[in-house]
C-alpha positions as CSV (number, residue, x, y, z in Angstrom):
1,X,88.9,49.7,119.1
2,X,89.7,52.0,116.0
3,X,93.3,53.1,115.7
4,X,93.2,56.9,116.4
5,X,95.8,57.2,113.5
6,X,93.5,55.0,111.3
7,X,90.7,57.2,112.2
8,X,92.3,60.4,111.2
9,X,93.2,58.8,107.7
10,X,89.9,57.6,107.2
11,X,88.2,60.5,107.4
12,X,91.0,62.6,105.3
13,X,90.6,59.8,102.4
14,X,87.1,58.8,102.8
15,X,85.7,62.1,103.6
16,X,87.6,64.7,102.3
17,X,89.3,62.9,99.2
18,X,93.1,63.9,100.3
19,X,96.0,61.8,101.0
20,X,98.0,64.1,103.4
21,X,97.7,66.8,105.9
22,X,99.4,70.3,105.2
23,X,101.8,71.7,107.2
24,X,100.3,72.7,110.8
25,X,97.0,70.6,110.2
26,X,97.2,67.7,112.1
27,X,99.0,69.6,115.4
28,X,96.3,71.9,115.2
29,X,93.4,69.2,114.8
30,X,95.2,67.1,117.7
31,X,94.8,70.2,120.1
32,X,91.7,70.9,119.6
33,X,90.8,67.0,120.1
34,X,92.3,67.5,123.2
35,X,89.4,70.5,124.2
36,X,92.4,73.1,124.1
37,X,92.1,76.5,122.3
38,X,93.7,77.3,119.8
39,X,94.8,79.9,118.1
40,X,96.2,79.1,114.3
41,X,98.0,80.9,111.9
42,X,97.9,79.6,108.3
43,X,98.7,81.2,105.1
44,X,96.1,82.0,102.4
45,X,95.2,78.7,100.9
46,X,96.8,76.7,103.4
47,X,93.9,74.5,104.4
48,X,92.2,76.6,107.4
49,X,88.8,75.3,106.9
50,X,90.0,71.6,107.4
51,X,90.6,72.1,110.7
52,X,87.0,72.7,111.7
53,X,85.2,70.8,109.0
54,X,87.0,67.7,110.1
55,X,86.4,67.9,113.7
56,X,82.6,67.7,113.0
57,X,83.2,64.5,110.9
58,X,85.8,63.1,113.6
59,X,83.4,64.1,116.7
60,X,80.0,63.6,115.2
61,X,79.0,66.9,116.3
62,X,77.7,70.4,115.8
63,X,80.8,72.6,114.4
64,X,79.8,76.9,115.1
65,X,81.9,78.7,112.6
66,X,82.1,82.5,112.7
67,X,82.4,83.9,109.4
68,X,82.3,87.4,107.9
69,X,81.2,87.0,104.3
70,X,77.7,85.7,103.4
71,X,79.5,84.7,99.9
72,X,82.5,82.7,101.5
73,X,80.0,81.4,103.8
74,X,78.0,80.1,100.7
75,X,81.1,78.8,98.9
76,X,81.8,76.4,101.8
77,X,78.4,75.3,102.4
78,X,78.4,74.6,98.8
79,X,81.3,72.7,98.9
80,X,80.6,70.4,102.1
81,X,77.7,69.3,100.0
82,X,79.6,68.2,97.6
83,X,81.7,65.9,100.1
84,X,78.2,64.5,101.5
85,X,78.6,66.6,104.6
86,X,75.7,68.3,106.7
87,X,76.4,71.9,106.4
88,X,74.4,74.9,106.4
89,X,74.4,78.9,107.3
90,X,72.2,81.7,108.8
91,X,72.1,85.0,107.2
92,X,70.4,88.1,106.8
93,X,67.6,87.7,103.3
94,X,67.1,83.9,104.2
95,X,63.1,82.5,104.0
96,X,61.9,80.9,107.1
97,X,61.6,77.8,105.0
98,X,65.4,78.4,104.9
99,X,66.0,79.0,108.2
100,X,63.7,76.1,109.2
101,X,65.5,73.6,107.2
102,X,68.9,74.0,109.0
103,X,67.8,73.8,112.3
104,X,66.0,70.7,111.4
105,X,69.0,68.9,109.9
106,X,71.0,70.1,113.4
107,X,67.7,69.1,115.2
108,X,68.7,65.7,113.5
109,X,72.1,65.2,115.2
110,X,75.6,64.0,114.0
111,X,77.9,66.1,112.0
112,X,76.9,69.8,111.0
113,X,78.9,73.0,110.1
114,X,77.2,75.5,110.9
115,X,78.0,79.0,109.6
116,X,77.0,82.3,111.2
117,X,77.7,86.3,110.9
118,X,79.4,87.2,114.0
119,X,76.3,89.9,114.6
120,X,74.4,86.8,114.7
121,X,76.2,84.8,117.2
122,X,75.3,88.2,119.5
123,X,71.8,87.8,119.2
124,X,69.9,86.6,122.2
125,X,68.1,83.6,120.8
126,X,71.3,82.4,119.6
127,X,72.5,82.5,123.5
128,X,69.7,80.6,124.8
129,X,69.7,78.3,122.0
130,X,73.2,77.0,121.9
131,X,73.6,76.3,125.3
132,X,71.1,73.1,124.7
133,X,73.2,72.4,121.6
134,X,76.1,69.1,121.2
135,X,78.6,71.7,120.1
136,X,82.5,70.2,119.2
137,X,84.1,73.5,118.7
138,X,83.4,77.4,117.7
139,X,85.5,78.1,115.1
140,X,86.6,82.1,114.6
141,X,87.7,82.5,110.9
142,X,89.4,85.7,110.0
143,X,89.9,86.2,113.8
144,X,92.4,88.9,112.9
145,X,89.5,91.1,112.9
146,X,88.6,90.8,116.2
147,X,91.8,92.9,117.2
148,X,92.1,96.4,116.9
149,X,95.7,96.5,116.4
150,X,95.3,94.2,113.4
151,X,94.8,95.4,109.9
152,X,91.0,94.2,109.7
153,X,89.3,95.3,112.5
154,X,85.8,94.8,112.6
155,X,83.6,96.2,115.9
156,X,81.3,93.0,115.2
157,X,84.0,90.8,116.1
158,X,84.4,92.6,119.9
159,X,81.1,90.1,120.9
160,X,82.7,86.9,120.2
161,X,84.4,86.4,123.5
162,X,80.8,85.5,124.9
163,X,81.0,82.1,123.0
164,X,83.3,81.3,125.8
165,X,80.9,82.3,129.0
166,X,78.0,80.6,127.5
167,X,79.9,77.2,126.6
168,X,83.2,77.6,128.6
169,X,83.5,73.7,128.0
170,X,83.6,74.1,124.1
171,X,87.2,74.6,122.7
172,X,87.3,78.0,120.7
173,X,89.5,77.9,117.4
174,X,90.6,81.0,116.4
175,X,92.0,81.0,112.4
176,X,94.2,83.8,110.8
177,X,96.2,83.9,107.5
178,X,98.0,86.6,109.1
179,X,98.8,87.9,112.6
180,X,101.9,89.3,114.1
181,X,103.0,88.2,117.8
182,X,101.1,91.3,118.9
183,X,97.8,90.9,116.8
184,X,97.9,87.0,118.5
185,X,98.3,88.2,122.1
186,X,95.0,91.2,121.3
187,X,93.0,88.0,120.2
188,X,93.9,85.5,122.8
189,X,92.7,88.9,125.2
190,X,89.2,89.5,122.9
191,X,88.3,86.1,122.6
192,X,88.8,85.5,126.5
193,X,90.7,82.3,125.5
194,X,92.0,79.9,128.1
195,X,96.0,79.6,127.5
196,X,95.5,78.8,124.0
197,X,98.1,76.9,121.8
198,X,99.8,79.1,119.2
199,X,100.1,76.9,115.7
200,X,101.8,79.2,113.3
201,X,102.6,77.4,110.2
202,X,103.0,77.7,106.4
203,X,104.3,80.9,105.7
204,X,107.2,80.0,103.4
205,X,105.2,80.1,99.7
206,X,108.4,78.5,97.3
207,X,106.0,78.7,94.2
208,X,105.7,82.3,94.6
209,X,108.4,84.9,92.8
210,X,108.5,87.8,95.4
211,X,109.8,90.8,93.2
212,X,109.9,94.9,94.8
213,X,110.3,97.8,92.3
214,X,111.0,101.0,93.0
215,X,109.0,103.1,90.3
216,X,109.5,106.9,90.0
217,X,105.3,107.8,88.5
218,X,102.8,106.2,87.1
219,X,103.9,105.7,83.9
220,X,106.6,103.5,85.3
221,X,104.5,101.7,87.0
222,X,101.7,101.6,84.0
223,X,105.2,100.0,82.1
224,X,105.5,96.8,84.8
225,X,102.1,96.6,84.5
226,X,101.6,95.8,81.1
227,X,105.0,94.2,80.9
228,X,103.5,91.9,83.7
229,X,100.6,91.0,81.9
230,X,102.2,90.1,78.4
231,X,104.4,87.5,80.2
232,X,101.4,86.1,81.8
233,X,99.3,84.8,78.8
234,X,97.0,82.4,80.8
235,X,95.7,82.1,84.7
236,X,94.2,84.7,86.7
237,X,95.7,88.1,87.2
238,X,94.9,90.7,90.4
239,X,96.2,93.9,90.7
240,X,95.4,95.7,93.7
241,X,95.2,99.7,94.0
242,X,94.9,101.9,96.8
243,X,91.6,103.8,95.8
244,X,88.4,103.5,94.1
245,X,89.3,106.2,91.1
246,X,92.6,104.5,90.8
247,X,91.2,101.2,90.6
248,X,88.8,102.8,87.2
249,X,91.2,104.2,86.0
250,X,93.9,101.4,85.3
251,X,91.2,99.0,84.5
252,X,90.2,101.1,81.7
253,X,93.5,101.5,80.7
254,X,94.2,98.1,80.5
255,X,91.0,97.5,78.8
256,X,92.2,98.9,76.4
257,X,95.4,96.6,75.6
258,X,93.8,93.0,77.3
259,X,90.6,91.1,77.1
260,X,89.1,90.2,80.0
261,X,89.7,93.1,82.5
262,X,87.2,94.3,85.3
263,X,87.5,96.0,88.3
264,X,86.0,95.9,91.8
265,X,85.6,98.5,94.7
266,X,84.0,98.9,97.9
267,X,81.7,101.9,96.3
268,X,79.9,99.6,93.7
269,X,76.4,98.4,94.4
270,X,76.2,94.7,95.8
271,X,74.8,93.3,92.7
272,X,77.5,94.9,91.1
273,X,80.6,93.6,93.4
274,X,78.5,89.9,93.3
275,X,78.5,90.0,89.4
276,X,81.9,90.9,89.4
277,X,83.0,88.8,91.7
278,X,80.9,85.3,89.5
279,X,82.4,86.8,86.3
280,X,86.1,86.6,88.1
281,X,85.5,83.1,89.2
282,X,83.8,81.8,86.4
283,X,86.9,83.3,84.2
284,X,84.8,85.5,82.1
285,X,87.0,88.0,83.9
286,X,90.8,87.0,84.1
287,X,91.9,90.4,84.8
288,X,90.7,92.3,87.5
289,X,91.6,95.6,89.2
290,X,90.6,95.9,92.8
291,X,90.6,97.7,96.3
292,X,91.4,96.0,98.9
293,X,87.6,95.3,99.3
294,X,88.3,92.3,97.5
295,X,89.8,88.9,98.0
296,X,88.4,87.7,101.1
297,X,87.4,84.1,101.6
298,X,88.3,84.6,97.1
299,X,89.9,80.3,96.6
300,X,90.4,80.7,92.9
301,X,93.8,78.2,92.1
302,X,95.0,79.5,89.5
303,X,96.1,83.3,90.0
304,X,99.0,83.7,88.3
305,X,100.1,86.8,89.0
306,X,99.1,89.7,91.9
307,X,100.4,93.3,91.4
308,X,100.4,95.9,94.2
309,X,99.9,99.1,91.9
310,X,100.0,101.0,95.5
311,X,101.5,100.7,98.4
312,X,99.0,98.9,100.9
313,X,98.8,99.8,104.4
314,X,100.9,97.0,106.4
315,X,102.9,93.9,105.9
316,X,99.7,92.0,106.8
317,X,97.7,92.9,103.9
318,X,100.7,92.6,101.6
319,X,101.0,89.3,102.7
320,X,97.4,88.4,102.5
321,X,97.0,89.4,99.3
322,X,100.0,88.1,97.7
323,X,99.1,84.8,98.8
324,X,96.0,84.9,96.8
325,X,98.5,83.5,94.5
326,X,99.8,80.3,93.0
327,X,97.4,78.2,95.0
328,X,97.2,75.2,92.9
329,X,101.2,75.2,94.0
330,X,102.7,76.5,90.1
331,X,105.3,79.3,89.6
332,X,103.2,82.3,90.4
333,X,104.5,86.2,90.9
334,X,104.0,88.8,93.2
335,X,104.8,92.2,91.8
336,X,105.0,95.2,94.5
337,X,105.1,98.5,92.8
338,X,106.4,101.3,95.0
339,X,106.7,104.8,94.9
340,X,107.1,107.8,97.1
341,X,103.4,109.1,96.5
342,X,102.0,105.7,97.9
343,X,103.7,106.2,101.3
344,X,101.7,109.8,100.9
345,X,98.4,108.1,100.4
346,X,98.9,105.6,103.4
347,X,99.6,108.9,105.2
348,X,96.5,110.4,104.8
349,X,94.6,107.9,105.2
350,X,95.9,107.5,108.7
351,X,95.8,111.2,109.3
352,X,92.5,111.5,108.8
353,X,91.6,108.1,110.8
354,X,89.4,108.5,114.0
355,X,91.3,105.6,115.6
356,X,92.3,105.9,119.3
357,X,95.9,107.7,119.3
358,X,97.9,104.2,120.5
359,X,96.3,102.5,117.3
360,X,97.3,105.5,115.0
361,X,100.6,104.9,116.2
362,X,100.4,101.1,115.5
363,X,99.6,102.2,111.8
364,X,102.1,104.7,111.6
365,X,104.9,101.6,112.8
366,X,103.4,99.1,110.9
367,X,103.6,101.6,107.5
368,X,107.5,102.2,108.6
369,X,107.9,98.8,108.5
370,X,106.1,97.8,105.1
371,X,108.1,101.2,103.8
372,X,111.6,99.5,105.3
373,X,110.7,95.5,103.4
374,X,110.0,97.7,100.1
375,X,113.8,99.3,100.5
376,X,115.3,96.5,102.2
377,X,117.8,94.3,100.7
378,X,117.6,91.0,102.3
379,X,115.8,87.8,101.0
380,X,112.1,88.3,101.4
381,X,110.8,85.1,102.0
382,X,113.5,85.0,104.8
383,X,111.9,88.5,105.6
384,X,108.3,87.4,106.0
385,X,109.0,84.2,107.6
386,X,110.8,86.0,110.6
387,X,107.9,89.1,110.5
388,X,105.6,86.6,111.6
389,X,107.9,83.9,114.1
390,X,107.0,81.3,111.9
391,X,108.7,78.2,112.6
392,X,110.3,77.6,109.4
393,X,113.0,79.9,108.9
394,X,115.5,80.3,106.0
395,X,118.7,82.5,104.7
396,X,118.3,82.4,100.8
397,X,115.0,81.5,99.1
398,X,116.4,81.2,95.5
399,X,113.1,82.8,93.8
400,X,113.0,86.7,95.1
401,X,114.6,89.6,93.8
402,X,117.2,89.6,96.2
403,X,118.2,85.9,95.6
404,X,117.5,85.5,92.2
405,X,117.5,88.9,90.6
406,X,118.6,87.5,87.1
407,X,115.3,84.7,87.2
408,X,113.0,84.6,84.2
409,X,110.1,84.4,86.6
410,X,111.6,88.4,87.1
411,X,109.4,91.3,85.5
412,X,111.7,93.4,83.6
413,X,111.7,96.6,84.0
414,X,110.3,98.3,80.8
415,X,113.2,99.7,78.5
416,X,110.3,102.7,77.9
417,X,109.4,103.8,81.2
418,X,113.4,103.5,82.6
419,X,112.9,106.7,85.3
420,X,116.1,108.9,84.2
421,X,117.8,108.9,87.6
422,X,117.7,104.7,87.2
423,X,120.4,103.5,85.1
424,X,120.9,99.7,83.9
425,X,123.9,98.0,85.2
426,X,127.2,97.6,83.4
427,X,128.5,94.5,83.2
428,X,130.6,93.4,85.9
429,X,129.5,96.6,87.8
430,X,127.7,95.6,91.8
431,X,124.2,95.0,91.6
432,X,124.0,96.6,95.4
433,X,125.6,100.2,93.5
434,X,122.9,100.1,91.0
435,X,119.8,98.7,92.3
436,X,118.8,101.6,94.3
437,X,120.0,104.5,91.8
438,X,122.6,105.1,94.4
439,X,126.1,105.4,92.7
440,X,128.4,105.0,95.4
441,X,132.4,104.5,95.0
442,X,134.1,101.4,95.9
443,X,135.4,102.9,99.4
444,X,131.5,103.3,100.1
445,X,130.6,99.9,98.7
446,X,132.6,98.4,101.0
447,X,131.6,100.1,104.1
448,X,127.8,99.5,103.1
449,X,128.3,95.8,103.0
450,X,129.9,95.7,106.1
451,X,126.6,97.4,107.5
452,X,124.4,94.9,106.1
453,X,126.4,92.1,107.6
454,X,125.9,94.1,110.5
455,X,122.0,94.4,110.7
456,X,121.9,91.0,109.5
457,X,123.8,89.9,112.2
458,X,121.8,92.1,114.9
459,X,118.5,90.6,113.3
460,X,119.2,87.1,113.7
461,X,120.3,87.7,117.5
462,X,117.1,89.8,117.8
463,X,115.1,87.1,116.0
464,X,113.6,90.2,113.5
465,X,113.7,90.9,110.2
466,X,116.5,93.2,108.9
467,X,114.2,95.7,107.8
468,X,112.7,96.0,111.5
469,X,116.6,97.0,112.5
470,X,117.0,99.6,109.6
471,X,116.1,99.6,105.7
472,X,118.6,99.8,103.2
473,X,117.9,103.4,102.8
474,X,119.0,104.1,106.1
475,X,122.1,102.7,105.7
476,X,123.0,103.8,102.6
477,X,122.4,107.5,104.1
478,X,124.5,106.3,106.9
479,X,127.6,105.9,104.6
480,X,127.1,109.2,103.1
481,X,127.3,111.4,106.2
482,X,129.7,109.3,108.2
483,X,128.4,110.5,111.4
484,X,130.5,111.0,114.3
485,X,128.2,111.5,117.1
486,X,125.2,110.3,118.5
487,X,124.0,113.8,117.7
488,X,124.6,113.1,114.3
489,X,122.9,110.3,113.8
490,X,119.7,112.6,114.5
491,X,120.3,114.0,110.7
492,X,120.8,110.3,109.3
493,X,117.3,109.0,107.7
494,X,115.9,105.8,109.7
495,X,117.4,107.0,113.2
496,X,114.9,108.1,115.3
497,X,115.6,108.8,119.2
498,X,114.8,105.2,119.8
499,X,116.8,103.7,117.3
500,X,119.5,105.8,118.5
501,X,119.4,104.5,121.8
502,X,119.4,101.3,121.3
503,X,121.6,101.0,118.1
504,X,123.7,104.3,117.8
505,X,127.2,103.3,119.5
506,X,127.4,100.0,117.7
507,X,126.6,102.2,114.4
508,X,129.3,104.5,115.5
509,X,131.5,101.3,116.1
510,X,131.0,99.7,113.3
511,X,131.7,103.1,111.1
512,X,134.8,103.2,112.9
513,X,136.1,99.6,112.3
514,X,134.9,100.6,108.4
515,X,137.1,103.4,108.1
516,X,139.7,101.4,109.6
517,X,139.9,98.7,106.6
């Protein structure tokens, strides 16, 4: 009899032409072995399609995988064939000779990956037809859009907990790059999963520079940019914006300055956003200014360098989109640019949002939050990594702005676009005093360190990241009016009745004991 360990390394090296697993891989292929759900969180380009594709080799069997992009959907069946594995998908514009040819190589038995649209899954030939089907697993990729209170949401996805009436003896794998503790309990409810195994893995990216700046206008930010892109002479380059005239407009502006630049929007024809998107890949394009319309299911190795011109809309698609970077594992940067006018945009866009009111409130958290990492001042790998529970946690990455704000892999910010109330730190003078614009005296220094050591303290007992307890701003604010009261604290930015509540006497206290020093 085969050694199950031998087994697993046969297929990785035979198969799949790898000599390891990546972080979460194996516990998550061993669970769903075992005909347990699962429900996996693994960073952007950190080996999510493995985990199906090699349970079809391993098992022999059909593999259903639920997929939201006819393109991505091509890309992998394009790439299984090139490993010499069955694979094939069903979408809308097919031939019937098409459509005839993968259910005769199913027909045929064995392995198969099978990809499908989740408005396809809900058609009622599909039901009748996979219930006579040797099926090894349904895999759910991009399962973030199933929930509502996820940054995604997609009303196709709100069929897919059928897959487990129909076959309730199939194990359902449901794949995220992103997903906070509430997104993952919203899909273990939509997907009807039975008491599913939570594999979150892989957050921690040490090849990628995370670097905030605070930018007074556009020309500011137009000054990173290009800075940015002169110190990146060769890879890929993304820079995301917030709207479709925005997205024009810097591309053109850049054109102007760099070979190579395109950009790519929700509100171009399809032939247009699939040119684009071949030009991109095929490096014809190695600049290219998007919405976030692009990006998903985009594998490209070597990006270099992602911008956030604008602020996005939550912590989840900052992530997501950052980690479109570096993944060939190189020194890689992520620049977020951030400015007063983006929190406006978010604004209106959730203003004007037709959401139910509990999901408008979601987004209105989840932008406080994004709005509190920009402005906080801890590490913000450690940051991320405690944002989403993941099991790897750190104090000091050594390659963020916070931890390493003197690294070459650092944009600079451009001597011409300095914003007048910014001034460049004196020798000798406190980073912390500078950094923000704020010029507090020593007395005040002092006072706001102590607060930080606070919050950090309170985070780590809380198991949240500082920002989630209050953002820099807030307690810088809080050592310029000294409050006294809880009443006070009403006038001090950040402190909201809640926060109040639950924070505002150890505030008071730890003022106090400040004051005391």
């Amino acid at each position: 009899m085969t050694n199950p360990a031998n087994r697993f390394s046969d297929i990785l090296n035979n198969t799949f032409h790898l000599s390891a697993f990546r972080k979460g891989q194996r516990e998550i292929l061993d669970t769903v072995l075992a005909k347990r759900d699962v429900m996996a969180v693994l960073p952007t380009g950190g080996g999510k399609s493995l985990c199906y594709q090699f349970v079809a080799i391993h098992e022999q069997k059909l593999v259903i995988v639920i997929s939201p992009l006819i393109a991505l959907m091509r890309d992998q069946v394009h790439g299984l064939g090139q490993l010499g594995i069955a694979s094939g998908a069903l979408y809308s514009g097919q031939t019937d000779d098409e459509k005839r040819g993968v259910f005769s190589a199913i027909g045929r038995g064995g392995a198969y990956v099978l990809y499908l649209s989740p408005e396809r899954a809900h058609k009622p030939g599909f039901k009748t037809w996979i219930k006579n089907q040797n099926v090894a697993l349904f895999a759910i990729d991009e399962a973030h859009c199933v929930s509502q209170w996820g940054h995604d949401f997609r009303e196709e996805y709100g069929f897919l907990a059928e897959l487990k009436s129909l076959r309730p003896d199939v194990p359902v794998l449901a794949l995220t790059a992103s997903a906070t503790p509430i997104v993952l309990d919203d899909i273990e409810r939509s997907l009807a999963l039975e008491k599913p195994e939570r594999q979150v893995h892989g957050f921690y990216r040490p090849n990628l520079y995370y670097q905030v700046e605070n930018c007074s206008d556009e020309n500011e930010k137009n000054g990173f940019v290009i800075e940015a892109l002169s110190r990146t002479p060769s890879g890929r380059i993304l820079i995301y914006c917030g709207t479709r005239k925005q997205t024009e407009a810097l591309s053109n502006t850049l054109a102007q300055r760099f070979d190579g630049v395109g950009f790519y929007h929700a509100g171009l024809d399809s032939d247009t956003r699939s040119e684009t998107q071949a030009r991109y890949i095929g490096s014809e394009l190695r600049i290219l200014v998007a919405t976030n319309a692009f990006g998903m299911g985009i594998d490209q190795a070597d990006v270099r360098l992602v911008i956030h011109y604008q602020l996005p809309a939550n912590i989840d698609s900052l992530y997501q989109e950052m980690g479109r970077a570096g993944r060939d594992g190189l020194h890689s940067t992520c620049l977020l640019l951030y400015s007063k006018a983006d929190k406006g945009l978010q604004s209106y866009f959730i203003t004007n949002s037709d959401a139910p009111k509990a999901i408008i409130r979601l987004r209105w958290q989840n932008l406080e939050a994004l709005v509190a990492y920009a402005e906080g001042g801890e590490c913000r790998h450690s940051e991320i990594l405690a944002y989403y529970k993941d099991k790897q946690r750190l104090t000091k990455c050594g390659h963020c702005d916070r931890c390493a704000p003197e690294s070459a892999r650092r944009v600079p910010r451009p001597e011409k676009s300095v914003s007048v109330k910014v001034r460049k730190r004196r020798r000798g003078e406190s980073l912390t005093a500078t950094s923000t614009g704020a010029a507090f005296r020593a007395d005040k220094l002092a006072a706001l360190e102590s607060l930080k050591s606070w919050r950090l303290r309170i985070a780590k007992e809380l198991d949240q990241p500082a920002f989630v307890i209050f953002s820099d701003k807030a307690l810088r604010d809080l050592v310029e009016k000294n409050p006294q009261t809880l009443e006070d604290l009403e006038q001090v930015y950040g402190f909201g009745p809640a926060k109040i509540e639950r924070f505002g006497l150890d505030v008071l206290t730890e003022l106090k004991l400040c004051a005391a020093k």
